[in-house]
N, CA, C and O atoms as a Tripos MOL2 file, in Angstrom:
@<TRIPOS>MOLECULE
protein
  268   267    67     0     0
PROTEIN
NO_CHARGES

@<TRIPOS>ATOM
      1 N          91.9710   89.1380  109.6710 N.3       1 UNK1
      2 CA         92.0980   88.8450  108.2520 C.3       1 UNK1
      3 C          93.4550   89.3640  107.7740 C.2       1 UNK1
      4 O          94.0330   90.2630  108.3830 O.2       1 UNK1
      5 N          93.9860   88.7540  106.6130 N.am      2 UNK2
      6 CA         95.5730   88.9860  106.4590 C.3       2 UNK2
      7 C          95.2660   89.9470  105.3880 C.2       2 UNK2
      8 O          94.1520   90.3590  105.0680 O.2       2 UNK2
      9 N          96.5030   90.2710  104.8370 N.am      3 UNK3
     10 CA         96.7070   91.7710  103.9380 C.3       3 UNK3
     11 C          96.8730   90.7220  102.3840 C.2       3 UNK3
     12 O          97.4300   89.6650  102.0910 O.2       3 UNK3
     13 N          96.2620   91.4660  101.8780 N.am      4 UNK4
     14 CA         96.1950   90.8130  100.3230 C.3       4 UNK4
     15 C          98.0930   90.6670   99.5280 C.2       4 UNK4
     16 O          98.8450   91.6170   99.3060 O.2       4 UNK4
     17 N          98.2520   89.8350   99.3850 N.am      5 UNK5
     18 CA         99.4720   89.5180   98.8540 C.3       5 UNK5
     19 C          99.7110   90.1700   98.2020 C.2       5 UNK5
     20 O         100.8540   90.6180   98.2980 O.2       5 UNK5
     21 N          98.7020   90.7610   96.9230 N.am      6 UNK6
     22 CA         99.2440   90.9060   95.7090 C.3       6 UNK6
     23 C          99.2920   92.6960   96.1720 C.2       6 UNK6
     24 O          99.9050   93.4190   95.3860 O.2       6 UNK6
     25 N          98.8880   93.1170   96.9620 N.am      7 UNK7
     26 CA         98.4210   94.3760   97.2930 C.3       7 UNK7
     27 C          99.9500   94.7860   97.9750 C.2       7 UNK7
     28 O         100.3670   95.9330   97.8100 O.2       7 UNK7
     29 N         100.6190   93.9570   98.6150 N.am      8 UNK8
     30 CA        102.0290   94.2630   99.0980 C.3       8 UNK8
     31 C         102.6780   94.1050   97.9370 C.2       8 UNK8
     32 O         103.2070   95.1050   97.4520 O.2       8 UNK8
     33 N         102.7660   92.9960   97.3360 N.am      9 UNK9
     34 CA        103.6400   92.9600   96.0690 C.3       9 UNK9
     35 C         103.9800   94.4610   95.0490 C.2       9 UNK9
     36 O         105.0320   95.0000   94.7060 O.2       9 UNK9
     37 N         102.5520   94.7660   94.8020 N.am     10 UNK10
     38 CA        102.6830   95.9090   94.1200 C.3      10 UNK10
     39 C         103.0460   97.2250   94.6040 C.2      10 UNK10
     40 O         103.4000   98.1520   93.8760 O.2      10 UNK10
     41 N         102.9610   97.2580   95.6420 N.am     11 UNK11
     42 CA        104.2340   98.2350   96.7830 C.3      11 UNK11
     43 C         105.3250   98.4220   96.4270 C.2      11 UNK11
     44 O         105.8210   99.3520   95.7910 O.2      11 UNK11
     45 N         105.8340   97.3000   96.9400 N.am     12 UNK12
     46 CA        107.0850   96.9650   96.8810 C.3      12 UNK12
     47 C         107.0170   97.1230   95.2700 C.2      12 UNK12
     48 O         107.7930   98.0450   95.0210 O.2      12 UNK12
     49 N         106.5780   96.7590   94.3310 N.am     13 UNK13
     50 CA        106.9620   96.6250   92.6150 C.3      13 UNK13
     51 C         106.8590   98.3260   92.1300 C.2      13 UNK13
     52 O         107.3290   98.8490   91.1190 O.2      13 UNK13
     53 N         106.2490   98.8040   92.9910 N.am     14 UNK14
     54 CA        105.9220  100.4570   92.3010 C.3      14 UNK14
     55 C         106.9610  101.3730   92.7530 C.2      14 UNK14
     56 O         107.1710  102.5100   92.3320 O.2      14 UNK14
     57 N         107.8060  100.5100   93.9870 N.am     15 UNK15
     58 CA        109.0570  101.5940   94.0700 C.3      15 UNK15
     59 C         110.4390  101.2630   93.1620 C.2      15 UNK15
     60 O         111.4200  101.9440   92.8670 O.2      15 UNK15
     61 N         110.0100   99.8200   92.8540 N.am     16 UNK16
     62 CA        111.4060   99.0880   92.0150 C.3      16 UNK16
     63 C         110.7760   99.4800   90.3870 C.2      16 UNK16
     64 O         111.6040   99.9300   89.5950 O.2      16 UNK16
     65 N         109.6970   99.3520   90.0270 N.am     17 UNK17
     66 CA        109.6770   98.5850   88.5180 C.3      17 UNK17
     67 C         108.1550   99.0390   88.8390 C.2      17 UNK17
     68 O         107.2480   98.3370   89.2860 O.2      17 UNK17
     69 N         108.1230  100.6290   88.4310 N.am     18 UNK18
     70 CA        106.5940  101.2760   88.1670 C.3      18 UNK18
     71 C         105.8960  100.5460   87.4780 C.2      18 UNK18
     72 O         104.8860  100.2730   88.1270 O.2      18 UNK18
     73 N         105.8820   99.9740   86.2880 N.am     19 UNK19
     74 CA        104.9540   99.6420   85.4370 C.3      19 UNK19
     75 C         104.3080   98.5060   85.9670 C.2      19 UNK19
     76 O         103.0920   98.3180   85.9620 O.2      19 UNK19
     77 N         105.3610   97.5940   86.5240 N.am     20 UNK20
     78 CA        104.8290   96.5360   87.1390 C.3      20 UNK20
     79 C         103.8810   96.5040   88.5200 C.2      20 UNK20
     80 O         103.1100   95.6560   88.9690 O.2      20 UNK20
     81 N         104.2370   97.6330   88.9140 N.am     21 UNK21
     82 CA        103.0770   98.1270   90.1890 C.3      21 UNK21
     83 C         102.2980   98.7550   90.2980 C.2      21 UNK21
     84 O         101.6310   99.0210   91.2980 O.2      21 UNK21
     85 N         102.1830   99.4190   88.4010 N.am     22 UNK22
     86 CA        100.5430  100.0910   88.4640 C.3      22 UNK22
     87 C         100.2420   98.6200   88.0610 C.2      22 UNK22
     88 O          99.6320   98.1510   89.0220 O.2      22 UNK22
     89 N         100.3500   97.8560   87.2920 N.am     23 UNK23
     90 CA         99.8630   96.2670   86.5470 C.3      23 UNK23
     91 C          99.3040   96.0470   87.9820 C.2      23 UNK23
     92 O          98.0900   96.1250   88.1650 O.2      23 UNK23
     93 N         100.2690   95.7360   89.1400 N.am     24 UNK24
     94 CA        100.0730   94.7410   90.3590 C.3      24 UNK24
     95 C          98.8650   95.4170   91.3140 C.2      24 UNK24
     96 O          98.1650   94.7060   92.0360 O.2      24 UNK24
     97 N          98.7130   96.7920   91.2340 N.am     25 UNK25
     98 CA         98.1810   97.6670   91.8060 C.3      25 UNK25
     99 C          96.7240   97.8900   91.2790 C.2      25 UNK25
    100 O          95.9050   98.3850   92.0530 O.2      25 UNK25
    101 N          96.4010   97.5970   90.1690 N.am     26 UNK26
    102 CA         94.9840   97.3250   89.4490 C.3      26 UNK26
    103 C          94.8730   96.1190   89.5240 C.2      26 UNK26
    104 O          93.8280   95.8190   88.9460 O.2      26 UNK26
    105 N          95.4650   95.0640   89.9950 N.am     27 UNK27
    106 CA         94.7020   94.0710   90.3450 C.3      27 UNK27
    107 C          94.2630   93.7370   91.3280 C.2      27 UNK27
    108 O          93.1040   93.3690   91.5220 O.2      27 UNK27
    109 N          95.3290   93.8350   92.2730 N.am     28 UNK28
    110 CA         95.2930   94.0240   94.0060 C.3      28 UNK28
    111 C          93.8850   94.9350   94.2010 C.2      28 UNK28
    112 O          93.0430   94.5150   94.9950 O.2      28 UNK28
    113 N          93.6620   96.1040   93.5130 N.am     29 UNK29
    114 CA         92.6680   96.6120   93.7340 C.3      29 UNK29
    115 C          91.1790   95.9840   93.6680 C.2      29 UNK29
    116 O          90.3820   95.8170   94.5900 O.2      29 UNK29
    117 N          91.0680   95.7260   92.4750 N.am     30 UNK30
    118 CA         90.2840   94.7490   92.1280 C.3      30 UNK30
    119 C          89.6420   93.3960   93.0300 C.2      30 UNK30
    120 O          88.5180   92.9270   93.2100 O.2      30 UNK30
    121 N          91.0480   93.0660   93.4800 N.am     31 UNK31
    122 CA         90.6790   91.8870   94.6800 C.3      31 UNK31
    123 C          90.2140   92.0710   95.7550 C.2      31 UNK31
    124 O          89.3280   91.3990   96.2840 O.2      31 UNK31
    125 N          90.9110   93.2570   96.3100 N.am     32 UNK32
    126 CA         90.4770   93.6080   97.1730 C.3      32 UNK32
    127 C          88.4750   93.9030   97.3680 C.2      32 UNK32
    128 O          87.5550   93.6210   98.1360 O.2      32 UNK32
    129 N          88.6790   94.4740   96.3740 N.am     33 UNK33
    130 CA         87.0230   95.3150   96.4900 C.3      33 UNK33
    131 C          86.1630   94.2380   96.4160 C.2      33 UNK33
    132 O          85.1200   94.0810   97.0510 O.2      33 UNK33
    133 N          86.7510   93.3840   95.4640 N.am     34 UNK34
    134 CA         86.2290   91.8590   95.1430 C.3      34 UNK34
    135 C          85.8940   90.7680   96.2050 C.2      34 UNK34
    136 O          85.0650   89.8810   96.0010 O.2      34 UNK34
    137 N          86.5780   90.9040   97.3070 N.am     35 UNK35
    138 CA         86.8850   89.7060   98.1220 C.3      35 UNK35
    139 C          86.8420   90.5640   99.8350 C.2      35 UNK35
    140 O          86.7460   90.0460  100.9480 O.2      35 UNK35
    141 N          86.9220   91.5910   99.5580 N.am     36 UNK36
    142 CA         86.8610   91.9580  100.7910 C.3      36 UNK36
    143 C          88.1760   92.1030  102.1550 C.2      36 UNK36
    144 O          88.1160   92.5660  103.2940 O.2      36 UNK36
    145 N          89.2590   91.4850  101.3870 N.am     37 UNK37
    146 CA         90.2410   91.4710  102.2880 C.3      37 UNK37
    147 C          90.9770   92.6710  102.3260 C.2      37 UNK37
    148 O          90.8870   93.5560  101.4750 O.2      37 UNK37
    149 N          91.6920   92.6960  103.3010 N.am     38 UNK38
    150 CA         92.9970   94.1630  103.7120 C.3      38 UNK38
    151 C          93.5360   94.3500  102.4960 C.2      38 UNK38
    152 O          93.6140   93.6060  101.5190 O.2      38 UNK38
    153 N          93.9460   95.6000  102.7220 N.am     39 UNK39
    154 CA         95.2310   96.0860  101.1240 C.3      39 UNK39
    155 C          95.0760   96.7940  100.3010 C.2      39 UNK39
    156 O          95.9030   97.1850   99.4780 O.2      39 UNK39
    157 N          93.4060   97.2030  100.4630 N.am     40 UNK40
    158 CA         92.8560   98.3070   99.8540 C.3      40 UNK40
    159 C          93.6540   99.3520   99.3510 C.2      40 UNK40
    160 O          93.9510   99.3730   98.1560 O.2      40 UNK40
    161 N          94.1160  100.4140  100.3110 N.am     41 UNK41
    162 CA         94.8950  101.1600  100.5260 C.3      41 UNK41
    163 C          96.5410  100.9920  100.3330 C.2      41 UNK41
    164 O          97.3790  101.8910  100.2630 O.2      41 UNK41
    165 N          96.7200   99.6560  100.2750 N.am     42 UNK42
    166 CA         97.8340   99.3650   99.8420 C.3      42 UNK42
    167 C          97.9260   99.4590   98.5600 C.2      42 UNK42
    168 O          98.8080  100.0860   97.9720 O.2      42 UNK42
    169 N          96.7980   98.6900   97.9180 N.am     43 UNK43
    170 CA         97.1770   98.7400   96.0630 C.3      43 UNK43
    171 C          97.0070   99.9720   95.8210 C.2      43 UNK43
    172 O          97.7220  100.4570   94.9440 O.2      43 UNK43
    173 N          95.9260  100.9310   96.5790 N.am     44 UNK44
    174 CA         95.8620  102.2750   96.0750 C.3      44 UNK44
    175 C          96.9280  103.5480   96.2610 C.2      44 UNK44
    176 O          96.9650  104.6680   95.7530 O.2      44 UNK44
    177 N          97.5890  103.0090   97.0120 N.am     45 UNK45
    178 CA         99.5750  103.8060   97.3370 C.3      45 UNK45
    179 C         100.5790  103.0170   96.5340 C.2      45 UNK45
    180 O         101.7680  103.3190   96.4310 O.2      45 UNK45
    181 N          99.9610  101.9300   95.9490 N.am     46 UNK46
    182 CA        100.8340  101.1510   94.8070 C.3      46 UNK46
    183 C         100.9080  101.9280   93.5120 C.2      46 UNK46
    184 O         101.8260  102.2280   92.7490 O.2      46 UNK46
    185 N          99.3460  102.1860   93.5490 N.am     47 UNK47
    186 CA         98.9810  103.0990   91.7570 C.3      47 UNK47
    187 C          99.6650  104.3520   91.8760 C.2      47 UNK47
    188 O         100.4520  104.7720   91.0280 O.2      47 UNK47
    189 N          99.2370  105.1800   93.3560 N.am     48 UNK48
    190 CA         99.6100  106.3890   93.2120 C.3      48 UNK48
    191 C         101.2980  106.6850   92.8870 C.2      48 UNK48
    192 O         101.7350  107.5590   92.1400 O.2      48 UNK48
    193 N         102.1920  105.5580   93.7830 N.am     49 UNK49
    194 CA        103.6270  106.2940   93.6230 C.3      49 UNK49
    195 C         103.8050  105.5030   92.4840 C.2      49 UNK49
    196 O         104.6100  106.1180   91.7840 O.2      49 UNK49
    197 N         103.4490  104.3670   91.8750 N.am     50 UNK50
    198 CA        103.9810  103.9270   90.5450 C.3      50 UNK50
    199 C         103.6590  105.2580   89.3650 C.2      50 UNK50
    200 O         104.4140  105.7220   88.5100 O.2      50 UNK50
    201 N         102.3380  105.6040   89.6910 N.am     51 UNK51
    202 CA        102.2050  106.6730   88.5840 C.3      51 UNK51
    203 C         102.6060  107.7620   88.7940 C.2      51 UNK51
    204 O         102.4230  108.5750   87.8880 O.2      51 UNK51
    205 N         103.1670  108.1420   89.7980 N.am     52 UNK52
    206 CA        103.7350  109.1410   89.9180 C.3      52 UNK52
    207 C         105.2680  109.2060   89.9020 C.2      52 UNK52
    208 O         105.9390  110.2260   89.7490 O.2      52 UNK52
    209 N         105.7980  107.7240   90.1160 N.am     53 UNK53
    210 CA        106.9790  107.8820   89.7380 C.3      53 UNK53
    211 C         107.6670  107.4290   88.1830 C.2      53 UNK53
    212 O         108.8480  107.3230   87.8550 O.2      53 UNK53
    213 N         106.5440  107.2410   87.4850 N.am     54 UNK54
    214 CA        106.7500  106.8610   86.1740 C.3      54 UNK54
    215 C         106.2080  108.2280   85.7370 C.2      54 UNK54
    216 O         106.5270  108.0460   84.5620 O.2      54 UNK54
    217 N         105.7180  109.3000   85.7180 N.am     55 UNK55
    218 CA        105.6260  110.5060   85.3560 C.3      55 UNK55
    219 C         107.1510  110.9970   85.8120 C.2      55 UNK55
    220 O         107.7410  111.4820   84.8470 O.2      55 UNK55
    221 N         107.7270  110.9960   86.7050 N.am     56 UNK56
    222 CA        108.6720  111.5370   86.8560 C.3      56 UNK56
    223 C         109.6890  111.0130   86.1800 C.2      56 UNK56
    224 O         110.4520  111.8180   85.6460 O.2      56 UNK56
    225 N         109.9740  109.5110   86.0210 N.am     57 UNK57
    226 CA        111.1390  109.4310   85.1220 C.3      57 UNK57
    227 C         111.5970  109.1810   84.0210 C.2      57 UNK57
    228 O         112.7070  108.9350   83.5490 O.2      57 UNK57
    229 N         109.5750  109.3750   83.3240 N.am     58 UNK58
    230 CA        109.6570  109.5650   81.8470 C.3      58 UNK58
    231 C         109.1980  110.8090   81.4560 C.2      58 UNK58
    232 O         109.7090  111.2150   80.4120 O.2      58 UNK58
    233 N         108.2950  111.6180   82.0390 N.am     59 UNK59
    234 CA        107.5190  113.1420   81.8960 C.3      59 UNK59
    235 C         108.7650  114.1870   81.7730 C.2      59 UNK59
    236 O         109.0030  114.8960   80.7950 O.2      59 UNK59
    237 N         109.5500  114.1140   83.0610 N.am     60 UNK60
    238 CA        110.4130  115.0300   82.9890 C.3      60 UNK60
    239 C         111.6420  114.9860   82.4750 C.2      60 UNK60
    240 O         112.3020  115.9940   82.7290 O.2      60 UNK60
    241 N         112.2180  114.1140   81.7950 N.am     61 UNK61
    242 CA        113.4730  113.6630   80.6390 C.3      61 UNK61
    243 C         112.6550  114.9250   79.4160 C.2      61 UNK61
    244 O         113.0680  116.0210   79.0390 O.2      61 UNK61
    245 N         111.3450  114.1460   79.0630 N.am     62 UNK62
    246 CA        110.7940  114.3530   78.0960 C.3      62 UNK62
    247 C         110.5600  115.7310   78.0030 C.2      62 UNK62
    248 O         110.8900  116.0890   76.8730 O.2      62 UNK62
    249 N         110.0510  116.8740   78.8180 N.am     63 UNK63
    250 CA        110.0840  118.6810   79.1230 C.3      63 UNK63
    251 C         111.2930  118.9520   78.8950 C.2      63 UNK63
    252 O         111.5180  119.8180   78.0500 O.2      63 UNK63
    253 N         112.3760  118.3200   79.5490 N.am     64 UNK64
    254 CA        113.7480  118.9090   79.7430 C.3      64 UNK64
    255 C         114.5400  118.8720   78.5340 C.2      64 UNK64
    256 O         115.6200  119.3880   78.2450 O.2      64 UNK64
    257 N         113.3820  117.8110   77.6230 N.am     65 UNK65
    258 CA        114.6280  117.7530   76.3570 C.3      65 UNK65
    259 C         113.8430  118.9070   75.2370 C.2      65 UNK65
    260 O         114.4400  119.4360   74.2990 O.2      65 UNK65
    261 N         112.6150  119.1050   75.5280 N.am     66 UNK66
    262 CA        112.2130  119.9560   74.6940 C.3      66 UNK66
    263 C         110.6930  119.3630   73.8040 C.2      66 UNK66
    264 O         109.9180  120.0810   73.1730 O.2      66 UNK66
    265 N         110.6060  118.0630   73.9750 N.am     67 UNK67
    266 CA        110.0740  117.2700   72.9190 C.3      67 UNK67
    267 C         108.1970  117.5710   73.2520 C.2      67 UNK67
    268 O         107.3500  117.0430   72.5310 O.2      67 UNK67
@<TRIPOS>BOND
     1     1     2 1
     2     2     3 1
     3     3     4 2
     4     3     5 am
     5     5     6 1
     6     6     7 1
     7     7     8 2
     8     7     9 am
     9     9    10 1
    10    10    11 1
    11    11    12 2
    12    11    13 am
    13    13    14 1
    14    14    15 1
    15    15    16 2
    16    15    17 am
    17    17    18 1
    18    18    19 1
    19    19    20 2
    20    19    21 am
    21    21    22 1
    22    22    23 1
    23    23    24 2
    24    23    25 am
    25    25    26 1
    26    26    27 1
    27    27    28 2
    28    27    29 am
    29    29    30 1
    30    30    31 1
    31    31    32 2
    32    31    33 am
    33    33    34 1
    34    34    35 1
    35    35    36 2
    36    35    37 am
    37    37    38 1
    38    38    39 1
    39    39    40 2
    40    39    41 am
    41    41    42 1
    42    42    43 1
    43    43    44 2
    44    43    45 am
    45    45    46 1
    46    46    47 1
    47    47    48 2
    48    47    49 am
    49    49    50 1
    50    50    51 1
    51    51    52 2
    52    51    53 am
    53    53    54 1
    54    54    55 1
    55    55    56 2
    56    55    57 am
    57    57    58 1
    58    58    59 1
    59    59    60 2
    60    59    61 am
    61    61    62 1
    62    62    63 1
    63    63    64 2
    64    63    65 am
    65    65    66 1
    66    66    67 1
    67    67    68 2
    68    67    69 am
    69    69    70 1
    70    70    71 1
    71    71    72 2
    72    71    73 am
    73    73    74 1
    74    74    75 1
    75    75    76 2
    76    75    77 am
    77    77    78 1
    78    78    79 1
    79    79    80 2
    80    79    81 am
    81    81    82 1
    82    82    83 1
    83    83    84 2
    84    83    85 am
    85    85    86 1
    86    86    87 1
    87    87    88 2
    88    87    89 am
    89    89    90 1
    90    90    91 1
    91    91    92 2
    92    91    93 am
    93    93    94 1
    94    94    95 1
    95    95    96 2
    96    95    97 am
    97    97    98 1
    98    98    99 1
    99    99   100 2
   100    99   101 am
   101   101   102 1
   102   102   103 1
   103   103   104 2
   104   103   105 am
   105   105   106 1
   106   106   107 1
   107   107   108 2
   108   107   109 am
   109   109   110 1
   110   110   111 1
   111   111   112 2
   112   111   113 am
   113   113   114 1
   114   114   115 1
   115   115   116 2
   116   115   117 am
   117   117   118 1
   118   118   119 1
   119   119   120 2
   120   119   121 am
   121   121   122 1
   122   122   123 1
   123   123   124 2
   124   123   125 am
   125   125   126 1
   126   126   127 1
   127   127   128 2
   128   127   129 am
   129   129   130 1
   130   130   131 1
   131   131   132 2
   132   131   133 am
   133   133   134 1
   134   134   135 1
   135   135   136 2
   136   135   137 am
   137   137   138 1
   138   138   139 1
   139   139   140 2
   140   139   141 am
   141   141   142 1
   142   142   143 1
   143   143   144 2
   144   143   145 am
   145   145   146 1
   146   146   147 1
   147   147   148 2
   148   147   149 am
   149   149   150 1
   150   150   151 1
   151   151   152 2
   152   151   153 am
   153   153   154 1
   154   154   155 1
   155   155   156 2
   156   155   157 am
   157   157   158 1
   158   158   159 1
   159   159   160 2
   160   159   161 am
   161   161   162 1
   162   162   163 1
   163   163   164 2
   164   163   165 am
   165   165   166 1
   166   166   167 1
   167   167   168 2
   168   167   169 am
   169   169   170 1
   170   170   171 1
   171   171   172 2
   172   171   173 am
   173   173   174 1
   174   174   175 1
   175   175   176 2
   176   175   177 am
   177   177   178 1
   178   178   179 1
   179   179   180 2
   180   179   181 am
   181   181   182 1
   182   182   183 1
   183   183   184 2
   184   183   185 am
   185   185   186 1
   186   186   187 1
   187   187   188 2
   188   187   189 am
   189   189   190 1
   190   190   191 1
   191   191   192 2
   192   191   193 am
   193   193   194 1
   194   194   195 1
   195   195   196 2
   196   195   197 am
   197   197   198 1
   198   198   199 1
   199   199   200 2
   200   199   201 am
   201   201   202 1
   202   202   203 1
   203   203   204 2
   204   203   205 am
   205   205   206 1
   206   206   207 1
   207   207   208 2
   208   207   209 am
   209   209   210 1
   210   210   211 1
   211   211   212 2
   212   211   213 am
   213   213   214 1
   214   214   215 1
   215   215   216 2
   216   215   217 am
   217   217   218 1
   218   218   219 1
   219   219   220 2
   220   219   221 am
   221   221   222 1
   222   222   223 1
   223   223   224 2
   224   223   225 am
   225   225   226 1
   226   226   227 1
   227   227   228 2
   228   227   229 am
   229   229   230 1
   230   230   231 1
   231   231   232 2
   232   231   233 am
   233   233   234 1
   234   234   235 1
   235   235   236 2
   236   235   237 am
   237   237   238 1
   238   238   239 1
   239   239   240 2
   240   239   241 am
   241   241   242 1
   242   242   243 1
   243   243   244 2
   244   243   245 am
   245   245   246 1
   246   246   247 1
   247   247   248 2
   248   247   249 am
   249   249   250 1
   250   250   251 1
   251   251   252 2
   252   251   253 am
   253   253   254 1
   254   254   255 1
   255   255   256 2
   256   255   257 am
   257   257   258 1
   258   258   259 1
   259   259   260 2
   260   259   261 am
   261   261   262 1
   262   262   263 1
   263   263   264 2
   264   263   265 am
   265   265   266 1
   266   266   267 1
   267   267   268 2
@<TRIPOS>SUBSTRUCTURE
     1 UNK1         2 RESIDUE 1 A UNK
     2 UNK2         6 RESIDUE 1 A UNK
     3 UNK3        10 RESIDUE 1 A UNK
     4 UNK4        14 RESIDUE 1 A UNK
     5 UNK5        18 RESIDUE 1 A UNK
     6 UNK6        22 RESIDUE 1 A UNK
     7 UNK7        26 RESIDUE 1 A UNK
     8 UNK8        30 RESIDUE 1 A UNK
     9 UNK9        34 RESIDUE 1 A UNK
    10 UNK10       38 RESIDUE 1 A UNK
    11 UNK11       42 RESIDUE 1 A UNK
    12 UNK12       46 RESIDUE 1 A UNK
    13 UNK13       50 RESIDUE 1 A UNK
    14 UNK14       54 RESIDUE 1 A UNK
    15 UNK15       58 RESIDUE 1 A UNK
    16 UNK16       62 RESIDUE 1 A UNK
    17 UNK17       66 RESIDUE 1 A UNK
    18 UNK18       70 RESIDUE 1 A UNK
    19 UNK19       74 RESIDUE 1 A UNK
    20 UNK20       78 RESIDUE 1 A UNK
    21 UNK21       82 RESIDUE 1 A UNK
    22 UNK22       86 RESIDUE 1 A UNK
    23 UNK23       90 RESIDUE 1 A UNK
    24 UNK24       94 RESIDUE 1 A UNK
    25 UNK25       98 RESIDUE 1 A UNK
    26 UNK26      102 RESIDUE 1 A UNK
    27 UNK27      106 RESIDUE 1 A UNK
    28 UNK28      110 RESIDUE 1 A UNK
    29 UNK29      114 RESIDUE 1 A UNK
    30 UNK30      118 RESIDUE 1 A UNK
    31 UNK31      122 RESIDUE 1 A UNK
    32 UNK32      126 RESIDUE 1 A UNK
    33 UNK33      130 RESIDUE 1 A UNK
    34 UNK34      134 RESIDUE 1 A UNK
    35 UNK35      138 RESIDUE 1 A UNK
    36 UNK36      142 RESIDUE 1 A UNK
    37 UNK37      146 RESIDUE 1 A UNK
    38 UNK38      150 RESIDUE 1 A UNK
    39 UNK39      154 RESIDUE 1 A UNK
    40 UNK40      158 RESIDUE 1 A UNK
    41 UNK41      162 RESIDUE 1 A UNK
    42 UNK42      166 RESIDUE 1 A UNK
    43 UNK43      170 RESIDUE 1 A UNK
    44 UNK44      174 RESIDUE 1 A UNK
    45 UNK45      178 RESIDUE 1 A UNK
    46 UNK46      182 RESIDUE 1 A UNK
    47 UNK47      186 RESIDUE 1 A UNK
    48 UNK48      190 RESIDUE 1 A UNK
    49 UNK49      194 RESIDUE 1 A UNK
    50 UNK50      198 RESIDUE 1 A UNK
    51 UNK51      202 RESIDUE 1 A UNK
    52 UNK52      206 RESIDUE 1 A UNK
    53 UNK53      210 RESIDUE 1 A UNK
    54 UNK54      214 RESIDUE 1 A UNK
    55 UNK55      218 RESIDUE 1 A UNK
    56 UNK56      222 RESIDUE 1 A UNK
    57 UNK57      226 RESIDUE 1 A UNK
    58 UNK58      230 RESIDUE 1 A UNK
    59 UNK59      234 RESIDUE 1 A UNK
    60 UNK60      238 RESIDUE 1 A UNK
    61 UNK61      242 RESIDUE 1 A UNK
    62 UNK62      246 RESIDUE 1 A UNK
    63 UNK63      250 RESIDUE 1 A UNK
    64 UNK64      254 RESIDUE 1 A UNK
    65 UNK65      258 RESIDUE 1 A UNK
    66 UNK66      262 RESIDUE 1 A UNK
    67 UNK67      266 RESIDUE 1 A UNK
């Protein structure tokens, strides 16, 4: 069985354009669980570094400035 498309997409989208790869990454998820195919784990390393790298390059501007 092949790897869910949208489940790579949001990979790849959560290291370029976080927002768009937690978006791609809750759906991929969704499909996955939904349908049964590969990528599980893919959309779920999609959510984690999108949200973790969108904490980092809006969280910590935001401490450092004081706000």
């Amino acid at each position: 069985m092949a790897y869910n498309k949208m489940a790579i997409a949001a990979l790849v989208c959560a290291v370029l354009v976080p927002p768009f790869g937690i978006l791609m990454g809750h759906i991929a998820w969704a499909q996955t669980g939904r349908t049964g195919q590969r990528g599980h784990g893919l959309a779920l390393a999609a959510l984690v570094i999108g949200y973790v790298e969108l904490l980092v390059l809006c969280g910590i501007p935001i401490v450092a400035l004081g706000f």
